[in-house]
N, C-alpha and C positions, 0 to 999 in steps of 0.2 A: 617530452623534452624538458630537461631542469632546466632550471631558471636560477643560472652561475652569477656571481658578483664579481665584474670585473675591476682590474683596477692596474693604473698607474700611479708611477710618481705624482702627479698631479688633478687626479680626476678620478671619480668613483660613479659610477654608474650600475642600473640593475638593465640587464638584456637577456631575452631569451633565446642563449645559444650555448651549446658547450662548449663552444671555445674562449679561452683566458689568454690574458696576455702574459708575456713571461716575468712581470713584475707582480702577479697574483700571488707568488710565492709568498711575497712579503707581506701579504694577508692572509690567506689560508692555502693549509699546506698541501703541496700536490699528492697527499697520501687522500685528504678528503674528496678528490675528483674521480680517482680510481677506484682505490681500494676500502674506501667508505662501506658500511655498513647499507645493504641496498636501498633502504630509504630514503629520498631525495634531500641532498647531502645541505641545501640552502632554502631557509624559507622567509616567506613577505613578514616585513613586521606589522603584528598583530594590533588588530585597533584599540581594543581594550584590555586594560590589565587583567589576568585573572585572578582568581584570591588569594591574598599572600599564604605562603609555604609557612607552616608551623616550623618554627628554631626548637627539633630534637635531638640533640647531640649526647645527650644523657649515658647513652652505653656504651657508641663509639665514636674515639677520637686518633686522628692519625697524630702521630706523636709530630712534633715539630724537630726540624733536624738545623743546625748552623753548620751550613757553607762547608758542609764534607761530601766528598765526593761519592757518588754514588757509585755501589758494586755490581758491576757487569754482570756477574756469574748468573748462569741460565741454570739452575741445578732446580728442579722441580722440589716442593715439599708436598706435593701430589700428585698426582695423573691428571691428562689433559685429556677430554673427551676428543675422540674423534673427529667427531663432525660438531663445528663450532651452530649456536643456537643462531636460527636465524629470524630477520625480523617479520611482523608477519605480511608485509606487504610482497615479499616472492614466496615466503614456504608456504609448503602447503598445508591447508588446512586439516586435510586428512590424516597424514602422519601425524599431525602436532602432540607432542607429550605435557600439554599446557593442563590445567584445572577446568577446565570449561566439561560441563557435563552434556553427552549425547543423547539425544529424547529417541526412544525404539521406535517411535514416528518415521514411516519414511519421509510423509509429508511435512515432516518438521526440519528433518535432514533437507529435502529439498526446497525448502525455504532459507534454511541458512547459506546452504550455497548458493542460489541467487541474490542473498542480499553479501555476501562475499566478491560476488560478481558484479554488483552495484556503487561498491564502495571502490573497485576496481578501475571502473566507468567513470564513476566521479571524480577521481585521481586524476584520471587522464582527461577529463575535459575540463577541467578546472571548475565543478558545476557544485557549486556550496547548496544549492534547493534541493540538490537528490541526495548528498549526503548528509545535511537534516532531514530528509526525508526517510531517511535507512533508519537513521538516529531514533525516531522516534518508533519504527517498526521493533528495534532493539530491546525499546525498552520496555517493552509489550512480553517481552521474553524471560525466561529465566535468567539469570545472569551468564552469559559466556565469557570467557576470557581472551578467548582466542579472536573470537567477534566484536569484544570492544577493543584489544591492542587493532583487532584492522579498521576500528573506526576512528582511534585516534592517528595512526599514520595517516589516514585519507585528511582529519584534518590536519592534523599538523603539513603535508603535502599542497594543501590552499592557505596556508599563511595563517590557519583559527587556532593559535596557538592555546586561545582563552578557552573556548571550547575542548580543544582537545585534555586542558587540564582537567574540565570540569567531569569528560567520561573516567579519567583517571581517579578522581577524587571519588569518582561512585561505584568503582572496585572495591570489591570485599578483601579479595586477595591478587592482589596485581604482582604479578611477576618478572620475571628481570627484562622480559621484552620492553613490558608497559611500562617500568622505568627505564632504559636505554632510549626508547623513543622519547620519553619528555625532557630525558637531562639534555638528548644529543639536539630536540627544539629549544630548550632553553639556551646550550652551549651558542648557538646561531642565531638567535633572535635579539642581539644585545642586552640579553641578561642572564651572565655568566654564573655570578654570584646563586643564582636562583637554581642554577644546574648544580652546583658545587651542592648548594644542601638539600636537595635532592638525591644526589648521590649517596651523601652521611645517611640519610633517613632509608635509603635502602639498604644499606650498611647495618643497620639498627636495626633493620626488620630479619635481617639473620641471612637475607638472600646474595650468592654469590655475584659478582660480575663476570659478564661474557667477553670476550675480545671487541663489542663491539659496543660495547659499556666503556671499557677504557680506551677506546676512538673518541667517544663521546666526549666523558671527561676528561682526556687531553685534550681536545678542543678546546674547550672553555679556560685550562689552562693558560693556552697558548692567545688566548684573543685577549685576557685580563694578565698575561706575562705574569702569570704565574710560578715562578720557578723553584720555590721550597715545596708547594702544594704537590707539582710536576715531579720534585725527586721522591716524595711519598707514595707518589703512587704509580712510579716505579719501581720503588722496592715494593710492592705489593704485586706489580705486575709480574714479577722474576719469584715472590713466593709462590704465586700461585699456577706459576709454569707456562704463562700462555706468551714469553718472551720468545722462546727457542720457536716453535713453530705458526707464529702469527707475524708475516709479515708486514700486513698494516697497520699491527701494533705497534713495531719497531720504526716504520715509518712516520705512526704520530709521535714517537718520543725522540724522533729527529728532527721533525718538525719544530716542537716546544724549544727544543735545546738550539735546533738554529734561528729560530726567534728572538730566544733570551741571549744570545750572543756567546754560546756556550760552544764553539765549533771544533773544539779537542773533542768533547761527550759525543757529537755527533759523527767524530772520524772513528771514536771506537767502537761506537753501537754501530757502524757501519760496518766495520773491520770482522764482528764477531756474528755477522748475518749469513746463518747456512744457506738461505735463499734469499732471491734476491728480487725485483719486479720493476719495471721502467720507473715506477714513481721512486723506488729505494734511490735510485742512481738520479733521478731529479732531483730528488732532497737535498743530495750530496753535492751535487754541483750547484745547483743556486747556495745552498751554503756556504759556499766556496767564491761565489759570486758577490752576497752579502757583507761577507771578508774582507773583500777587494781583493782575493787572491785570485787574480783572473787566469793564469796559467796553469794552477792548481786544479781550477776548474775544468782548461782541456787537457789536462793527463786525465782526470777522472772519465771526461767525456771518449780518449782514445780507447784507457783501459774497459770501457763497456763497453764499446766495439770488439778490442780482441778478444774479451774474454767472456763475457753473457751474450752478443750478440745480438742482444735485443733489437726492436727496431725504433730508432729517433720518434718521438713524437713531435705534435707541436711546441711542447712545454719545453722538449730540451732545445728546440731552434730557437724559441725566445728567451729561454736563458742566456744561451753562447752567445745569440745579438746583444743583449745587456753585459755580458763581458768584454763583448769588442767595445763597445759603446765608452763602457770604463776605464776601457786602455788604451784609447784611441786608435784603434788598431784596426782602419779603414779596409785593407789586404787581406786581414783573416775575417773579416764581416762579410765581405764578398764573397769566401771562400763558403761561410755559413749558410751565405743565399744560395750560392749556387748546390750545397747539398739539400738544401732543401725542397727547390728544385726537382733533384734528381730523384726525391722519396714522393713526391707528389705531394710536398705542402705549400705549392705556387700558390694555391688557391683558398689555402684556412687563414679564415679571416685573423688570429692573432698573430700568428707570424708576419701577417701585411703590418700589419699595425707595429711590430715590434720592429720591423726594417723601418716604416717611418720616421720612427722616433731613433733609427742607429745612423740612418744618413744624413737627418738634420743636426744629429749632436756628434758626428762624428768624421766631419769633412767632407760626406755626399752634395752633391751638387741639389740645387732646386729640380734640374730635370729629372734625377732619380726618384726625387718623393713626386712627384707628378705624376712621372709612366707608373709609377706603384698605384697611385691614387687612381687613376684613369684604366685600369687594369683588374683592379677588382672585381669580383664577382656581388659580392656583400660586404654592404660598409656597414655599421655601427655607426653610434654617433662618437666612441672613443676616435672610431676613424676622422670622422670631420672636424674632432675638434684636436688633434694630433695634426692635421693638415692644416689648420685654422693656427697653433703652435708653431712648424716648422715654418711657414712663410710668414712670418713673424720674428722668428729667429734670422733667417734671411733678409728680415727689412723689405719685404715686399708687402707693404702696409696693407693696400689697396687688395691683393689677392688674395689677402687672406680676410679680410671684411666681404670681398664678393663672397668665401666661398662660405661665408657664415649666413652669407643673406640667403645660398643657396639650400641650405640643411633643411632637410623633411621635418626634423623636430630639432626645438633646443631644450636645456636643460641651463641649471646656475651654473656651470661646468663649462660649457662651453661659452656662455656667457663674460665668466672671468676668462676664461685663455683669450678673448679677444681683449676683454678688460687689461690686463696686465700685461699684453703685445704691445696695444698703443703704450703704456708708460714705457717699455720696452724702447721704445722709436721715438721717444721724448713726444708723442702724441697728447698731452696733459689737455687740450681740450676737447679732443675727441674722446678720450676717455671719460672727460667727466657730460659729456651727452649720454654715452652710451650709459654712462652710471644714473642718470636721471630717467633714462627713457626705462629700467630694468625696476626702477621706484616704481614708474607709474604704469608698469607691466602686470605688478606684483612679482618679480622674480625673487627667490629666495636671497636673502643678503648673507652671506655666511662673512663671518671674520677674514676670510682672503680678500673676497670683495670690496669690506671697507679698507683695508689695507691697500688696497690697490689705487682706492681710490684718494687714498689720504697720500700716495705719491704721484697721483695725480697733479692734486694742488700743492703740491714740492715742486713740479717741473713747471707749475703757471708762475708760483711764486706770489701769488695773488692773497693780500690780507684779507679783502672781503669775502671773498670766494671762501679761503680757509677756516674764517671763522664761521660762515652759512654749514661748510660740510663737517665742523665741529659739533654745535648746535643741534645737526641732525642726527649725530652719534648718540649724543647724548641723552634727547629724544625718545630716541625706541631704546633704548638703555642698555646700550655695548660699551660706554665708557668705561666701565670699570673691569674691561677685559686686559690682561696684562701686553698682549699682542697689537692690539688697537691702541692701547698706552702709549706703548714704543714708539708708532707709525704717528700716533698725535702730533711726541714733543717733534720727532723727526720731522715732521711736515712745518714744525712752528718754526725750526732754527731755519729751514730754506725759507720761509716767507719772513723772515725778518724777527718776527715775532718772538726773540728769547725770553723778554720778562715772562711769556702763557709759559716758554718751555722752561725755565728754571722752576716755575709752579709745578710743573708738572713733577719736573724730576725730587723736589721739594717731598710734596707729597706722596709717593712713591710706595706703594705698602705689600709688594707684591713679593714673594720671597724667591720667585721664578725670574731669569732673562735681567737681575742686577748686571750682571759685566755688560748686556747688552744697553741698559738704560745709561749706563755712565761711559761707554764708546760712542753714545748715541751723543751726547752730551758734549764730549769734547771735540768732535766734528761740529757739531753747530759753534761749537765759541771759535772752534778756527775759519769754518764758511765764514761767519761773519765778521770777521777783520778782530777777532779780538784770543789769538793766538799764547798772549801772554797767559790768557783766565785757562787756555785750553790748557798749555804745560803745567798750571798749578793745580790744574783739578784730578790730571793723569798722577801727580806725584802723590796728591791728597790719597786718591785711590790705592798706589800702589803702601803708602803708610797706614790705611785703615784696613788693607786686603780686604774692599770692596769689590775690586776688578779683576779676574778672572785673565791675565794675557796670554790668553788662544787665541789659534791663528786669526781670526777675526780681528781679534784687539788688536794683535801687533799688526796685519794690516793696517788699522785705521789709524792706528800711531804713526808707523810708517809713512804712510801717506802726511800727516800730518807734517812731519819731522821733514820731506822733502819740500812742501809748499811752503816753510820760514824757513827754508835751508839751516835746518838743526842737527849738523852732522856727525856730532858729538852722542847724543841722543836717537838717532838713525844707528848709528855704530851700536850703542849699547842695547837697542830692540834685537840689534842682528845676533847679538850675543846670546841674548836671552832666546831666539830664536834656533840658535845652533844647540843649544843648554837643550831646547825642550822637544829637536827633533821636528822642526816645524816645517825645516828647509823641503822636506819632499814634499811640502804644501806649495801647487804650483802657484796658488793664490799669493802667499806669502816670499814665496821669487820672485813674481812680477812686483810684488810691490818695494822690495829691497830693491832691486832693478830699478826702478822709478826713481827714490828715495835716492841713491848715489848718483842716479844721472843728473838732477836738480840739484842734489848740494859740490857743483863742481866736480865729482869725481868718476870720469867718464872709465877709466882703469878697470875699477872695481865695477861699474855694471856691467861691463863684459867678463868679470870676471863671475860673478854672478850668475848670468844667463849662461856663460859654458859649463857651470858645474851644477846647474840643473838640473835634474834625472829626465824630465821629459820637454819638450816647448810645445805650450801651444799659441795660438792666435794672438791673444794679447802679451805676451811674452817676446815674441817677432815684433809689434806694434810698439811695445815699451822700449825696446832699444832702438829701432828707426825715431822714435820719438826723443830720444834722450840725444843723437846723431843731430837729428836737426835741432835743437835745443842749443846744442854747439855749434852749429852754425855747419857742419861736417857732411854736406851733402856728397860727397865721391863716397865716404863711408857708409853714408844709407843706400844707398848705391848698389854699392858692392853687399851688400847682407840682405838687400832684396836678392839679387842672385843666387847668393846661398840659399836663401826661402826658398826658391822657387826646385832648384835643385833638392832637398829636404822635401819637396813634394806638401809642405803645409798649408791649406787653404786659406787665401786670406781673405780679408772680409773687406769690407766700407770702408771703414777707417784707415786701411794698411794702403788702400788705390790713393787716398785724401794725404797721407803722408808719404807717399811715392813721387807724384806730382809736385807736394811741396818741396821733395830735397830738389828739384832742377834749379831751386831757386838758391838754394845755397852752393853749388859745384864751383871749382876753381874756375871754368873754362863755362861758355855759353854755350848749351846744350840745349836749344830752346823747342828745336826740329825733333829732337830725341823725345824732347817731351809731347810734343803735338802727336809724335807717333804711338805713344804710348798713353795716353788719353783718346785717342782713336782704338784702341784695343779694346777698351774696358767693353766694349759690348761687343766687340767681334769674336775676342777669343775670351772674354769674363763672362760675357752673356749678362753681364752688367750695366745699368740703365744711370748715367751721371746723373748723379743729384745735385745739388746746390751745392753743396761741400765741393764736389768733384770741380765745379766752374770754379768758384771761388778762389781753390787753390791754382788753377788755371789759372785765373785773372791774375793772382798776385805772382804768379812766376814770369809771364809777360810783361805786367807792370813792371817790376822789378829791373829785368834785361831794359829798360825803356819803350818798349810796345804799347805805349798807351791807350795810341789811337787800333790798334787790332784789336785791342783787351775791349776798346769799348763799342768796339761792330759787334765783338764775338757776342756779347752782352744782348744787343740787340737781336742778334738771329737765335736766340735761344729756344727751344723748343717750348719752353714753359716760361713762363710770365717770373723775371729774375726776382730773387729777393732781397732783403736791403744788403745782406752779409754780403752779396756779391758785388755789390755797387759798393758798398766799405774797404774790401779788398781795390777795387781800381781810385780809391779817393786815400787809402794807403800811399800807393807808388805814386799817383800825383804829388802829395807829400813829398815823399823823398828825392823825384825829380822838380818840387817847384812847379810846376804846371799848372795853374793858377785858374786855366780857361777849361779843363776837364774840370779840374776840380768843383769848380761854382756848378759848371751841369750836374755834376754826379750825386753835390752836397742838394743840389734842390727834388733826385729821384729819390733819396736816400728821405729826404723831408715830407716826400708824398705817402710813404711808404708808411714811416712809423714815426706819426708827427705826437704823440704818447709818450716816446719812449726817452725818457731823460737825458740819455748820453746825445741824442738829436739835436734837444735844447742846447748842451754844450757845444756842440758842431757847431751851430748856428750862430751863438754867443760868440764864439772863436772865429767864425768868418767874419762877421763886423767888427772883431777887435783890432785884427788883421789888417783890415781894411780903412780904420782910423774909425767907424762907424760908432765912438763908444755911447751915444745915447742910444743906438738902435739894441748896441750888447746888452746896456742893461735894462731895455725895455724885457729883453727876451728870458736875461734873470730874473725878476719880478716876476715874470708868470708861471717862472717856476718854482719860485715860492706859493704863489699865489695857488697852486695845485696841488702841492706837498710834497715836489720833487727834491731830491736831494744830489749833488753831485758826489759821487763818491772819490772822498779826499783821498789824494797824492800822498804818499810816506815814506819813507823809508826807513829799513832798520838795519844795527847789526848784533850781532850774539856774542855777548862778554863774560865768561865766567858764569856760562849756564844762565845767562839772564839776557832777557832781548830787551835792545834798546830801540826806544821808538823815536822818528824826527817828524815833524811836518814842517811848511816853509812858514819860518818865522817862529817855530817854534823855541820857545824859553821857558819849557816846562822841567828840564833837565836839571837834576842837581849839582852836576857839573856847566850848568848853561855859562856861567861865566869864563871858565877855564874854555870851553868851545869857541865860544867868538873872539874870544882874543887869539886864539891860535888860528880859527879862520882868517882873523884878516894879516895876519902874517904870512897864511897861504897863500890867500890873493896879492899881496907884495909882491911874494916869488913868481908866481906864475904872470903877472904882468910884467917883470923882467925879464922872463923867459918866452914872451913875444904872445902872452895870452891877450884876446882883445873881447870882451864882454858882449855879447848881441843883444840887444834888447829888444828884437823883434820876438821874444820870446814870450816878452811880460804883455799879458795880453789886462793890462790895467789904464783908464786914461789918470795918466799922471805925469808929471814932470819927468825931463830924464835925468837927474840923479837920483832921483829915487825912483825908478824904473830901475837902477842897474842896483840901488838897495836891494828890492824884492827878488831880482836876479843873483845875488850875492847869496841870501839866505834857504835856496831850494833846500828842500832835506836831503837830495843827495851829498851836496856841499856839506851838509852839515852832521850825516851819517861819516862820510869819510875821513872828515878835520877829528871826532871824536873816536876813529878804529885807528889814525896815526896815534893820536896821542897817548890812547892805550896800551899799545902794543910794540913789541921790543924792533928794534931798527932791523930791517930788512927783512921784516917778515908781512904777507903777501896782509889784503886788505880785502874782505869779503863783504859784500853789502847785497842784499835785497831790497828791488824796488816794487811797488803794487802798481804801477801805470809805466808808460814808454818814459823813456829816458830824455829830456829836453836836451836841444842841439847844443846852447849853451855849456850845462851840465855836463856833458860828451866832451866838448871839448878842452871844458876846465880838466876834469879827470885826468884826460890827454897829458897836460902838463904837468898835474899833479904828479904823476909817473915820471916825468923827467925830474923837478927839482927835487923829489923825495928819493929818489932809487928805487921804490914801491912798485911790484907788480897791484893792480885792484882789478877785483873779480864783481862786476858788480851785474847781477841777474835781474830783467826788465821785464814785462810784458811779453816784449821778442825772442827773446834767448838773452846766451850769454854778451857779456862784454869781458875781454882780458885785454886791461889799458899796462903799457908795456915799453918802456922808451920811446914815449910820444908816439904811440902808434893802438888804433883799437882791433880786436878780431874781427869786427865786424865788419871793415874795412867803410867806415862812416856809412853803411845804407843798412838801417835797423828801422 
């Protein structure tokens, strides 16, 4: 049984089975599982090196070719022998037309065939004592040739790669066997380069190559993407005529060429094959797959049906899954299984594994990958940790931690898929146990790992933490890896930490993943509230053509551009986006989508998601989100129904903002929602999570259900978390409810008596309450701890520049022209029946100057400087970073009436459109 390298997207394992998964392709090619050269096509890496290869290149060299296309034509410049040279571990020994001389000994004869027959034995039993033990009978002998190419297949067959060079090296005259067997172990032992001149040197020696000499060396081609070397010796393969009748010749140089991304070379060396064998038509279709031309792929897969007949193997059903997979195209994946099915590949373990990995990426239910998993005959550990993956992708945290606890062996493999689930599930501190516990395991740390684990502490947030798993990077000495770089500064801009990441990116020496290190960069200056540094550093880049705007970038611009509502700059990403063909990047839709539902322009993100080419999950999600954003609950409403009819699966997030539109609807629909929160596990088979009550709680809150929001609270299946006790101390807010409130703010205090925004809570209920010596006992200790509250602001966008306010702020260079027109505002609207609240100013001080601090919010003072700006009657846009005060709400209010002014000013909650003294919101935000 060989001993195959499996491999996915994600994961590389060694297993002794012949069966592959169907993304094997994209490490070695299905020409080497068939029609290989009999010799076992993969072997173990070798424990020690053997002696370096002499560099003779001295008489021949393959001329070097630039980027011309290579000539098809099969036209022989000599004869092809019959019967191609085979290796000697199946020919046989008797016929061999080798150099090994025959002793007229019978007794000599029947010694060599028993040690023939030994090295045979020791192939197959994997037993390295008897095949040194032959070794040294061998050497006791005259020299044979035929006897030592079968002792170097036996070892090269147990992974003694060092050995088997060393019988080579003590051939007198080793012939093209003995070299085909070393170049095609070296081509598979991770050292390509060492096959390549190896082959020169038997080039040099005068000796022809066989068809299974250029297996070999296209091998090592294609693992070192070799592709000038590959078209040489192609045109060498076509001189010497072994193109037209070797079909697994043709198959490795369709291999190589759909490798290197060459997939015209591999339609025409396909096109021009007199014969043809299941692996030719595998090449062709996972090339096609490769592509992403997934339909491309089933005409080819029709056309071998009507026209060779062949029979499907495993490798074409796990190709055709990874097509459906790519096109999401749920209905022909089914269709996939059930031929598989029908041929009796219910039961090959790669095919199971390739349906796993097509039903969790491809709109299958949880119970599909189960009955699959539970169904098996033989798992692999690709199987458990592909099931350890999909209920992970599912958010079924716990299930898929059991079934890792469950696995007969692990490997670093399975380790990160649980690793990178939890970050997956915002798990940031069960992840970094697991990452501590894999330390003191000894598991291997590969670069995913610490990447994974460095967004890890992204999702805790935690400075001490960050710099502890800094520290240890640094340590065993991965920092200077450019991938772990990235993941560093990334990890520094979520924990606060930008002076480590601007060192970082400072420093920077890396000539690889530049657009990635300065997208990385301007996302952290706008995480952390400093937007203005983010636009200057994107423009800096796009003037130095540092930054690279692929779809990446302009996502993360995008995104950028909708979080300060910079619609101007959103517009121009979309342009440059249309310019470079980005649009059928579904990534790059959803986030255009995003980016116009945020800057006010609900139009265009419907316009947007209908000329889509494809929608998936978060695409559905982005417009339900951008729906409620506007406050447009009938509308989200109504495009769940669409979804549901469009048959698209939704996930978590989609039940969590289904729930939430009840709370926006014209009409109380409070029933509709209770029943439809009642579904999520009857007919979702969906387990409510925290999210799931929360938005509950606030849609009851909302309608005034206080007191049911806070039983529900209570009967909860699981112990509530503070999010859920915030949403019903929310709607006590907005209804004044003063007696939930106190209970809810002291569950909310038990909970997460750490967490800053708490302290504020706190501070704000004794403000409230006249309490102000207890307020600021409760400030003090948050200084005292090195809490920070995160300040209130508001901005607006003038001539590509954003303007910043805070209350009280007079840092404007227009600060003087501001306050004098502010208080010309406040004249009018105090004539026009505005009346000041100063239960707002949670400060103990006098009240005229209560209604000062009142006076100067930065919303107030974002709006006074976007009238004065800007030409009469034209609308007024502002972004706020925290909820909008009642005050400020209903100053706006009148602002709208004595200006003419429509103002769009976007909160924490969604939108506000203030409008003839009237708000969208209808005053409950």
């Amino acid at each position: 049984m060989a001993t195959v390298i499996q491999s996915t997207p994600s994961l590389t394992v060694t297993t002794t089975t012949t069966t592959t998964t169907a993304t094997s392709y994209y490490s070695f090619p299905h020409f080497l599982h068939s029609s290989s050269p009999p010799h076992s096509p993969f072997f173990l890496f070798p424990k020690t090196p053997p002696p370096p290869l002499s560099s003779s290149l001295s008489n021949f060299k393959l001329r070097k070719t630039h980027h011309h296309q290579p000539h098809f034509s099969t036209s022989p410049t000599q004869p092809l022998s019959s019967t191609p040279t085979l290796l000697p571990s199946e020919s046989s020994h008797g016929s061999s037309s080798s150099s090994s001389s025959s002793s007229p000994n019978d007794a000599q004869n029947s010694l060599i065939d028993t040690l023939f027959d030994l090295l045979r034995l020791s192939a197959r039993y994997s037993d390295a004592q008897l095949v040194n033990a032959v070794h040294a009978c061998i050497s006791k002998l005259q020299e044979h040739t035929h006897l030592s190419n079968a002792l170097i297949s036996a070892y090269l067959k147990l992974g003694l790669l060092s050995e088997a060079y060393n019988v080579f090296l003590g051939l007198s005259c080793p012939n093209v066997v003995s070299y085909t067997a070393l170049i095609s172990g070296f081509s598979k032992s991770n050292r390509e380069h060492e096959a390549v001149e190896l082959f020169f040197r038997m080039r040099d020696s005068g000796i022809e190559p066989n068809e299974y000499t250029f297996v070999a060396i296209l091998t090592a081609c294609i693992r070192i993407l070799d592709l000038q070397l590959g078209l040489q010796v192609h045109a060498m393969i076509i001189k010497l005529g072994f193109l037209e009748d070797s079909v697994f010749v043709s198959n490795a140089l369709m291999g190589l060429y759909s490798k290197c991304g060459c997939f015209l070379f591999v339609l025409k060396l396909f096109d021009e094959m007199l014969h043809r064998d299941i692996a030719s038509w595998n090449t062709v279709i996972s090339c096609m797959v490769s592509e992403f031309m997934y339909d491309k792929a089933f005409e080819f897969f029709r056309d071998m049906q009507r026209n060779d007949g062949l029979r499907v193997d495993h490798f074409t059903v796990s190709t055709l899954l990874t097509a459906c997979t790519g096109s999401s195209s749920l209905m022909q994946g089914r269709e996939v299984h059930a031929h598989a099915i029908k041929i009796g590949l219910e039961a090959n373990l790669s095919v199971n594994n390739a349906l796993i990995g097509f039903y969790t990426n491809c709109g299958g239910g949880v119970k599909d990958v189960t009955a699959l998993f539970e169904r098996m005959p033989i798992r692999d550990m690709i199987t458990w940790t592909e099931v350890i993956t999909a209920y992970m992708d599912f958010g079924l945290v716990e299930l898929a931690v059991e079934v890792f606890d469950k696995m007969p062996e692990r490997n670093s493999f399975s380790y990160n898929a649980l690793l990178t689930g939890l970050c997956r599930n915002g798990q940031g501190s069960r992840a970094l146990e697991l990452f501590i516990k894999m330390v003191e395991e000894g598991v291997d740390l590969t670069e995913f790992t610490l990447t994974s684990v460095l967004s890890a502490c992204g999702l805790l947030m935690d400075r001490k933490i960050s710099e502890q798993i800094h520290g240890f990077i640094f340590k065993i000495g991965f920092e200077s890896n450019a991938c772990i770089e990235a993941a560093l500064l990334d990890m520094c801009t979520k924990c606060g930490k930008m002076a480590d990441a601007e060192k970082i990116f400072r420093r920077w020496s890396f000539d690889q993943d530049t657009s990635v290190i300065w997208t990385s960069m301007i996302c952290g200056y706008a995480r952390n509230g400093q937007p203005d540094e983010a636009i200057s550093l994107f423009n800096i880049s796009q003037s130095k053509g540092t930054m690279v705007v692929d779809e990446v970038a302009s996502t993360s611009v995008l995104g950028l551009c909708g979080n300060i509502g910079y619609h101007n700059m959103g517009k121009q990403i979309h342009c440059h986006a249309l310019k470079s063909g980005f649009l059928s990047d579904s990534m790059v839709g959803n986030a255009l989508l995003t980016m116009y539902s945020k800057c006010w322009n609900m139009d265009d993100a419907i316009k947007i998601f209908n000329n889509m080419p494809t929608h998936n999950t978060v695409s559905w999600n982005g417009l339900l989100a951008g729906h409620l954003f506007h406050r447009q609950g009938d509308e989200a409403l109504a495009l769940w129904s669409k979804m549901k009819k469009m048959g698209t699966k939704p996930d978590k997030v989609t039940f969590v903002l289904i729930i939430s539109a009840y709370r926006h609807t014209n009409s109380n629909l409070v029933d509709d929602c209770r029943t439809f929160f009642s579904s999520l596990k009857s007919v979702y088979d969906i387990e409510p999570s925290s999210d799931h009550y929360a938005s509950l709680v606030g849609v009851l809150g909302y309608w005034g259900l206080l007191e049911e929001a806070e039983e529900m609270i209570s009967t909860m299946p699981f112990e509530p978390e503070a999010s859920i006790w915030r949403a019903l101390l929310d709607s006590c807010r907005i209804h004044l409810n003063t007696t939930i409130g106190k209970r809810v703010a002291k569950r909310i205090l038990a909970l997460e008596p750490k967490d800053p925004s708490t302290y504020i809570l706190v501070s704000n209920l004794y403000s409230a309450s006249g309490r102000w010596h207890c307020s600021e006992m409760v400030r003090e200790n948050m200084r005292e701890m090195g809490f920070r509250k995160h300040p209130g602001r508001s901005w607006i966008i003038f001539q590509n520049k954003i303007h910043f306010f805070y209350a009280r702020d007079k840092s404007h260079p227009q600060t003087k022209d501001i306050y004098s027109g502010l208080e010309i505002l406040i004249l009018e609207c105090l004539k026009a029946g505005y009346v000041p609240d100063t239960s707002f100013v949670l400060h103990d001080v006098e009240e005229h100057q209560k209604k000062d601090f009142l006076f100067n919010h930065s919303a107030k003072l974002a709006a006074t400087y976007g009238l004065l700006m800007s030409r009469p009657g034209k609308p007024i846009r502002i972004v706020k970073n925290i909820l909008l005060c009642g005050d400020c709400h209903t100053f706006l209010k009148h602002v709208s009436v004595v200006t003419k002014r429509e103002i769009f000013l976007r909160d924490s909650s969604g939108f506000h459109c203030f409008s003839h003294g009237q708000c969208s919101c209808k005053d409950y935000w």
